[in-house]
Wavefront OBJ file of the C-alpha trace (Angstrom):
o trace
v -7.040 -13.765 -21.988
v -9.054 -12.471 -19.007
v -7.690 -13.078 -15.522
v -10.255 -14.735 -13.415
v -11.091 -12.681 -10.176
v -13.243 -14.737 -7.110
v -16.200 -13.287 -5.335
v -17.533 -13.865 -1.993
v -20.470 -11.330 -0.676
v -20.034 -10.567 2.799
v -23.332 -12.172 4.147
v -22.805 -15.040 6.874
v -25.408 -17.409 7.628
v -25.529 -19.549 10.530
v -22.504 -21.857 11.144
v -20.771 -19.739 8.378
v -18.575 -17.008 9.322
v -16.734 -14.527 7.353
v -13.313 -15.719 8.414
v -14.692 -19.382 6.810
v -15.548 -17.609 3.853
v -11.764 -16.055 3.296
v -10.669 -19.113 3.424
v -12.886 -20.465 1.244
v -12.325 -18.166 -1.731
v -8.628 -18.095 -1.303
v -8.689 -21.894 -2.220
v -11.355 -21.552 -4.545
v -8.650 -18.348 -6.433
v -6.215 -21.488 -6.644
v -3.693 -20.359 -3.841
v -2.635 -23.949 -3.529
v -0.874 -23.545 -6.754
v 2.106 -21.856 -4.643
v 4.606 -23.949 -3.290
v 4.999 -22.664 0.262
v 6.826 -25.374 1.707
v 9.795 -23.889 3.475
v 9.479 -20.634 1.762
v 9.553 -17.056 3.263
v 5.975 -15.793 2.348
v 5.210 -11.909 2.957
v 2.350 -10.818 3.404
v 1.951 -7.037 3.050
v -1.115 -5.049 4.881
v -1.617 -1.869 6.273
v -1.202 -1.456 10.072
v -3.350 1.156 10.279
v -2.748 5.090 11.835
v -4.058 4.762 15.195
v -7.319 6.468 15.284
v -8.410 5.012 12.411
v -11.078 2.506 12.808
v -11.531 1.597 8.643
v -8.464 -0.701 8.602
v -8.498 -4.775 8.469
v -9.182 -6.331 11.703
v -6.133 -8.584 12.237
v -8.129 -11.604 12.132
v -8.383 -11.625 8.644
v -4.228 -11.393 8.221
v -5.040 -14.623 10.679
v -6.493 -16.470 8.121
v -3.469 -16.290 5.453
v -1.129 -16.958 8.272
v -2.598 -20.123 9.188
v -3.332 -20.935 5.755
v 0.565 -20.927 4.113
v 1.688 -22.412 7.699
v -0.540 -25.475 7.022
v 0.931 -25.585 3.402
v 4.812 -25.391 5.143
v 5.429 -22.009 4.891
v 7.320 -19.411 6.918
v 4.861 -16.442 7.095
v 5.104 -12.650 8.563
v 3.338 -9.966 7.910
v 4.971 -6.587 6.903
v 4.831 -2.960 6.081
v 7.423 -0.205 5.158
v 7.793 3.585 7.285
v 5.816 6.582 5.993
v 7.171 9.602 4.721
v 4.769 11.255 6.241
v 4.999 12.261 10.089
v 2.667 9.979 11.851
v 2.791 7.264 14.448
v 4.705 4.544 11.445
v 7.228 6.698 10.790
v 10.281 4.111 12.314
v 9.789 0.470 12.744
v 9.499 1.112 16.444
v 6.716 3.625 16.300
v 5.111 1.575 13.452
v 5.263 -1.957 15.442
v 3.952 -0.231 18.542
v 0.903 1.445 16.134
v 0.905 -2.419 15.235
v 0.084 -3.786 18.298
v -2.218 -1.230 19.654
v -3.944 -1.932 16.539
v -4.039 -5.614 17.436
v -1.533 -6.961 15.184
v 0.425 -9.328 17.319
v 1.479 -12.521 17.408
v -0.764 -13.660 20.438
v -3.341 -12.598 17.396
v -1.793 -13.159 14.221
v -0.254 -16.465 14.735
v 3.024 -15.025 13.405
v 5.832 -12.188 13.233
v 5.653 -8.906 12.150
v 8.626 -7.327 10.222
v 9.012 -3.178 9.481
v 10.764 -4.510 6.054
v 12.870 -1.320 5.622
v 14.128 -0.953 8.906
v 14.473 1.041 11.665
v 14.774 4.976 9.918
v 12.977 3.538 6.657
v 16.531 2.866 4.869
v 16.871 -1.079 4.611
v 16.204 -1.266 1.315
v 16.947 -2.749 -2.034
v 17.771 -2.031 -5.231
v 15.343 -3.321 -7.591
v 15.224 -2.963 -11.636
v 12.378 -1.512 -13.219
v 11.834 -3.484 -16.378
v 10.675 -1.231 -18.950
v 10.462 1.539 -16.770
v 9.758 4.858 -18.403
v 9.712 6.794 -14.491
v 11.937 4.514 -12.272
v 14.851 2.917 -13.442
v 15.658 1.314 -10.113
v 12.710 1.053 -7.145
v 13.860 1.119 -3.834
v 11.695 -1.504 -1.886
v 11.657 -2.673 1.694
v 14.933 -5.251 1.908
v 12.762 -7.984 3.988
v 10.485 -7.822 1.511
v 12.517 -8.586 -1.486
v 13.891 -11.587 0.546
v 10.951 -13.267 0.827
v 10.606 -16.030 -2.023
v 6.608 -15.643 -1.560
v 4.610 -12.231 -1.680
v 0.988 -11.791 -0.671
v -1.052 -8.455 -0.889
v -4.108 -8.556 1.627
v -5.668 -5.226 0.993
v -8.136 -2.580 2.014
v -10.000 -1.325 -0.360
v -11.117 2.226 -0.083
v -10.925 5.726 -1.472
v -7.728 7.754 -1.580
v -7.197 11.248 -2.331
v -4.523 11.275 -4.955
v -4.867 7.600 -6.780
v -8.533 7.719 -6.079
v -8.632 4.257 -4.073
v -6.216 2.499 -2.334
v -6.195 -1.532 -3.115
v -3.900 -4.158 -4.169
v -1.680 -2.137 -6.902
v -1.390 0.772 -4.452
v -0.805 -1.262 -1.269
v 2.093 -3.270 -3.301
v 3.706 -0.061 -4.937
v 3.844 2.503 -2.389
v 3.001 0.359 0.329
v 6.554 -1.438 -0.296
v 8.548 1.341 -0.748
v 11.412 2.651 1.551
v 11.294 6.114 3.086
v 13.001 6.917 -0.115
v 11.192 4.773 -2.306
v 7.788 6.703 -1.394
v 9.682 9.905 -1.634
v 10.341 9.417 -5.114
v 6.976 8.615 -6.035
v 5.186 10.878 -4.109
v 7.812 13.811 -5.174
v 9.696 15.163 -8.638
v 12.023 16.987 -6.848
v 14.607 16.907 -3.844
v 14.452 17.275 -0.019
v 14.817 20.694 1.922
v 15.635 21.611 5.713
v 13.490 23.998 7.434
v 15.210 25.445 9.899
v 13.143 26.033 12.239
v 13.019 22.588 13.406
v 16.889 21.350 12.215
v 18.662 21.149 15.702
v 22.597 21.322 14.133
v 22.937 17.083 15.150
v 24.867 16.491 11.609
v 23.140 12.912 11.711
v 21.617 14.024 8.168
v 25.200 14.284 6.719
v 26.355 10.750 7.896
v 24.057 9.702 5.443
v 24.283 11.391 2.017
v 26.802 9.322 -0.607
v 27.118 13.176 -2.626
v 28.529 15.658 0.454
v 25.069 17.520 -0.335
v 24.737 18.559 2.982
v 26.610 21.495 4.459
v 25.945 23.815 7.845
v 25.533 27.400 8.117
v 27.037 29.667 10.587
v 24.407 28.749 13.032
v 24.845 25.588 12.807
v 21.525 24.146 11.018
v 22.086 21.919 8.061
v 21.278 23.554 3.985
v 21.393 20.582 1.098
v 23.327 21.626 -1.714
v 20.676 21.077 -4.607
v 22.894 20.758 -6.978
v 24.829 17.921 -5.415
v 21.592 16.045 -4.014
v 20.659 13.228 -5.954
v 17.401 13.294 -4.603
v 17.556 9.736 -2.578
v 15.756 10.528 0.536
v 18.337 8.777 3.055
v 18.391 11.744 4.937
v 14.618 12.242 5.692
v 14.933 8.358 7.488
v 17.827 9.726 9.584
v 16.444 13.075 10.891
v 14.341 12.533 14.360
v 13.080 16.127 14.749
v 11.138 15.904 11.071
v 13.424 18.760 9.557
v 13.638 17.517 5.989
v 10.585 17.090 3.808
v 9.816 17.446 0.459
v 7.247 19.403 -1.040
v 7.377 19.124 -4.719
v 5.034 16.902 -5.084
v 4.322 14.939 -8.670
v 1.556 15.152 -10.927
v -1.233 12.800 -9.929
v -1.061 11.413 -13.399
v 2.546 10.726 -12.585
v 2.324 9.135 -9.040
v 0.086 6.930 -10.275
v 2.450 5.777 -12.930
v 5.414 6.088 -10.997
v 2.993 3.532 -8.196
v 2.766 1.116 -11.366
v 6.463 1.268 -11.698
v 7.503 0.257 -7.793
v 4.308 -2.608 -7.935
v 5.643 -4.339 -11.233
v 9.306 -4.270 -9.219
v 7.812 -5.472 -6.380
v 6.032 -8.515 -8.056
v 8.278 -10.080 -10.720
v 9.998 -13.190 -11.066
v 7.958 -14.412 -7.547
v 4.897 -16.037 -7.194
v 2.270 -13.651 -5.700
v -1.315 -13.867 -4.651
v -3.918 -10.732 -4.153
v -7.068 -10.248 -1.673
v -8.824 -7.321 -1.364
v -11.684 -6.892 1.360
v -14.556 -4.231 -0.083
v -15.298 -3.266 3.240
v -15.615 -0.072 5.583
v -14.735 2.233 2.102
v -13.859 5.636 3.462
v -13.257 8.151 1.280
v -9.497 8.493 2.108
v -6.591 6.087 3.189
v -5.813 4.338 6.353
v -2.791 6.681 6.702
v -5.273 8.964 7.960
v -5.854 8.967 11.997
v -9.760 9.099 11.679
v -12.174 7.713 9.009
v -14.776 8.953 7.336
v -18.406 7.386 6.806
v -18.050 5.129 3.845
v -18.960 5.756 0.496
v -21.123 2.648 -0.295
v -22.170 -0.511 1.649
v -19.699 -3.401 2.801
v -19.607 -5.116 -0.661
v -17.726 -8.307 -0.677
v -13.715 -10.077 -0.960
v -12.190 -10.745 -3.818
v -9.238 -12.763 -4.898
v -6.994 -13.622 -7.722
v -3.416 -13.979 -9.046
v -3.672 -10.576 -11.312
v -3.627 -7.490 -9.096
v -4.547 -5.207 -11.876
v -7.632 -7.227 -12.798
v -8.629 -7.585 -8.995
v -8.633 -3.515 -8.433
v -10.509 -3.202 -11.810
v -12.979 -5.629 -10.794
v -13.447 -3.899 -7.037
v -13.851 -0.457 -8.967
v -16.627 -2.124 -11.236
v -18.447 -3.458 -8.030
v -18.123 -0.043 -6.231
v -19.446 1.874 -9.096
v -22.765 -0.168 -9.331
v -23.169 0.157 -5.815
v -25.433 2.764 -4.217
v -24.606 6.012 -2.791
v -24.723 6.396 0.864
v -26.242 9.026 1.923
v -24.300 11.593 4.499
v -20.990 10.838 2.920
v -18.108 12.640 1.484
v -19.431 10.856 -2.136
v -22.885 11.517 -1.702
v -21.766 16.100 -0.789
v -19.689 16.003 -3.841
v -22.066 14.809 -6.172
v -24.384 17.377 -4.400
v -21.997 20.023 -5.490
v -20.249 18.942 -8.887
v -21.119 17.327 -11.859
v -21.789 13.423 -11.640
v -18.721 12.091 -13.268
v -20.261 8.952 -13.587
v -17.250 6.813 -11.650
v -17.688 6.749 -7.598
v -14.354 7.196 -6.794
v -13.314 10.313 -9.364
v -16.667 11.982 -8.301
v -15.169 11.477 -4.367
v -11.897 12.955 -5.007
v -12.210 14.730 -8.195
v -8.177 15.132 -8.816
v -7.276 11.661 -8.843
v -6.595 9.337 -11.400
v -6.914 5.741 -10.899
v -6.820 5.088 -14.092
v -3.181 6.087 -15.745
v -1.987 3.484 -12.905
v -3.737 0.014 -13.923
v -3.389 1.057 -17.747
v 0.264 1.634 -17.079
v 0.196 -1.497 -14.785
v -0.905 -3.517 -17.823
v 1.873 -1.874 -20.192
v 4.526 -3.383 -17.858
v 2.888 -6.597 -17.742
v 1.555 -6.506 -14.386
v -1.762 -7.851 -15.155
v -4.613 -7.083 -17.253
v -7.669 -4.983 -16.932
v -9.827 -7.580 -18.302
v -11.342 -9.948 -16.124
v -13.591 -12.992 -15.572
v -15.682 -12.552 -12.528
v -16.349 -15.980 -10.704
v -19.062 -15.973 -7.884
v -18.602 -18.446 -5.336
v -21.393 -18.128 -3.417
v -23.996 -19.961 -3.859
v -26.893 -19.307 -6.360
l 1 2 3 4 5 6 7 8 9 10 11 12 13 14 15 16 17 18 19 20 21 22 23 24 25 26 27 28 29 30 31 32 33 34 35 36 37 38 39 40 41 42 43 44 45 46 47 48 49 50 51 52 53 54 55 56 57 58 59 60 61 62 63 64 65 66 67 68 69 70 71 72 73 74 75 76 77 78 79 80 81 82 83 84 85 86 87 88 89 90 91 92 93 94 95 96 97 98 99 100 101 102 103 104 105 106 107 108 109 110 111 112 113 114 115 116 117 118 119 120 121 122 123 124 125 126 127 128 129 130 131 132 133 134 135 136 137 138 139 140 141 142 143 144 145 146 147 148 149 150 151 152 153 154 155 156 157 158 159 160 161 162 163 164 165 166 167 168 169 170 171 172 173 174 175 176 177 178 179 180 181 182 183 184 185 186 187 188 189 190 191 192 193 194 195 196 197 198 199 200 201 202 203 204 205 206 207 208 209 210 211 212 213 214 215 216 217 218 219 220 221 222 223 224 225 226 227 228 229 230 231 232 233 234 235 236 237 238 239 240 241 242 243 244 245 246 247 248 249 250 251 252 253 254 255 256 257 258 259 260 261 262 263 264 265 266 267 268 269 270 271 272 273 274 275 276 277 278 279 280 281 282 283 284 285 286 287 288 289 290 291 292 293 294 295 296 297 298 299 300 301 302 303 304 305 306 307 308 309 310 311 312 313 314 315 316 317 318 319 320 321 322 323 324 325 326 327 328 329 330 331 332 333 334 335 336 337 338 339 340 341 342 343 344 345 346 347 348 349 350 351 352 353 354 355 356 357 358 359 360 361 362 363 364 365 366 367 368 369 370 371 372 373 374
C-alpha cells in the first residue's frame, strides 16, 4: 500500500505564517498518533557548519519542541560528531557551532544533546536486521535511549548520495565517529605522521593492541590487528588518524540504508523535510551554494523512504535556476533527466531508498496529500 506523504507550499498569506503552517501539516501527517506522554522524544537535525547559511533556522526545530511538550513529552534535539575536521567534530565544538547557529534553549524551548559524546564514542550497539553491509550499526547512545525519534530535515543536494533528506539525516546523521567511518570507508584508519605528536591517547583506546610507536615516538596501527572500529579517530585531538579508503558510492548509500533501518525500528518515528534553500551540497559544508530550484514546500509523513521519494519527484518537476551549479552542469553534460544526478553526476540516490525498502524501512510508493487549500 502507498504511504501517504503531506504537502504544504511555502506561500504565507496574511495572518498565516510558515511556522503555523508546520504545525499544521504535522497534525494533518497524524503525529498525534504517538504517545509522547512522558517519553524521551529525539529529534535529530543538522546544526549546521558555521558559514553555512542553507541550514534550518532554529525556529522551525521550535515548532516540534513545543508541539510533543504540549502532548507530555520530554524533547531535545540532537546530532552526532563528524568524521570530518570541522567546527562539530566534539560535542563541545559542535554545541558551540550550535549556538552560534542559534540553536539554544532561550530559542528552542529545549536541550540540546551531542548523542555520542564528547570524542564521538558514546555509542551503541545496534543489530542490523537483514543486513547484507552492517551487521551491527554503531549509533549515537542518547539517541537509542530515547523511546521517541523524530527526523526534521533539510533537504538539499549532496555530493556522494545525491541529496541529503530524511534517510540520510537518520543514517549517517546518527552515527558515531565510528559509525560514519564505516559507512563512509571499506577500509581501516592510518596515522600520518606528520601531525601524530607521540601522546599514546590513541592506544588507550583500541580493544586489539593495533597500535604500536616507532622509534620516534609517533604512533603506526598494525593493519592486521585493527578491526577497523574508528575509536581512535574520536580520541586523537591533533586530527592524525583518518581514513581514506573511501566506499563505493553505490555502497555508502546502502551501507546509509543499513544504519537508518537500525536507527528506526521497534520505535515510533515521525519525518519532516523542509524543500527549502536546496544547495547543491550538504550543510557540512562552511558556505552554500545558490540553490538548484526555488523554495518548494514541507512535507511530512511516517515513511521516510516515501517522504525523500516524494521531495525528489517535486524537485525534478521544478525549474532550473539559472546561475547554479545544476543549471553549469547541464550546460556541460548530457541532461540525465533527474535534477539531482545531473548536479552531482557520481551519486546514487537511488541504491539507498531501493535498499531502504528491502529492509523494510518504507516504501517508494506514495500518496501525495495537499493540504493547502484548492
Amino acid at each position: 500500500m502507498a504511504s501517504k506523504v503531506y504537502f504544504t507550499d511555502m506561500r504565507a498569506e496574511p495572518g498565516n505564517n510558515l511556522l503555523q503552517k508546520l504545525k499544521k501539516l504535522i497534525i494533518k501527517a497524524g503525529i498525534d498518533n504517538i504517545d509522547f506522554n512522558n517519553k524521551y522524544v529525539a529529534i535529530k537535525v543538522h546544526f549546521g557548519e558555521p558559514g553555512n547559511m542553507a541550514y534550518l533556522r532554529p525556529n522551525y526545530a521550535r515548532v516540534i519542541v513545543d508541539y510533543v511538550k504540549s502532548k507530555g513529552g520530554k524533547p531535545f534535539l540532537t546530532d552526532c560528531n563528524t568524521l570530518y575536521v570541522g567546527n562539530r567534530k566534539d560535542a563541545l565544538e559542535h554545541l558551540t557551532a550550535a549556538y552560534e547557529n542559534g540553536f539554544n534553549p532561550l530559542v528552542t524551548n529545549c536541550h540540546t544533546i551531542i548523542a555520542d559524546g564528547l570524542r564521538g564514542t558514546d555509542e551503541q550497539l545496534v543489530e542490523v536486521v537483514g543486513g547484507t553491509y552492517v551487521k551491527q550499526a554503531k549509533i549515537g547512545k542518547a539517541i537509542m535511549d530515547a523511546d521517541i525519534f523524530i527526523s526534521l530535515n533539510h533537504f538539499k543536494g549532496h555530493e556522494t548520495a545525491g541529496f541529503g533528506g530524511a534517510i540520510k539525516n537518520i543514517g549517517m546523521g546518527c552515527g558515531s565517529r565510528a559509525g560514519k567511518m564505516e559507512q563512509h570507508c571499506d577500509g581501516k584508519p592510518t596515522i600520518n605522521l606528520t601531525k601524530c605528536r607521540g601522546c599514546h591517547k590513541c592506544s588507550t583506546q583500541c580493544a586489539q593492541d593495533a597500535i604500536y610507536f616507532n622509534c620516534d615516538g609517533k604512533a603506526v596501527i598494525n593493519i592486521d590487528k585493527c578491526v577497523g572500529c574508528g575509536r581512535c579517530l574520536g580520541e586523537c585531538n591533533f586530527n592524525a588518524i583518518h581514513n581514506s579508503n573511501n566506499s563505493s558510492v553505490k555502497l555508502f548509500n546502502m551501507k546509509m540504508a543499513e544504519y537508518a533501518s537500525a536507527v528506526l525500528r521497534n520505535r515510533p518515528n515521525f519525518h519532516i523535510n523542509l524543500i527549502m534553500d536546496v544547495a547543491p551540497v550538504c550543510d557540512c559544508r562552511s558556505a552554500n551554494d545558490t540553490p538548484i530550484v526555488a523554495d518548494i514546500g514541507m512535507l511530512a509523513s511516517f515513511d521516510p523512504v516515501a517522504l525523500d521519494k516524494a521531495c525528489v519527484d517535486k524537485c525534478n518537476q521544478a525549474p532550473v535556476l539559472p546561475n547554479s551549479q545544476l543549471a553549469e552542469q547541464l550546460a556541460k553534460h548530457t541532461d540525465l533527466h533527474e535534477h539531482f544526478k545531473n548536479t552531482n553526476v557520481n551519486s546514487d540516490w537511488q541504491a539507498c531508498l531501493t535498499h531502504c525498502q528491502e529492509l523494510g524501512v518504507g516504501e517508494q510508493e506514495y500518496e501525495l496529500v495537499s493540504i493547502d487549500k484548492p
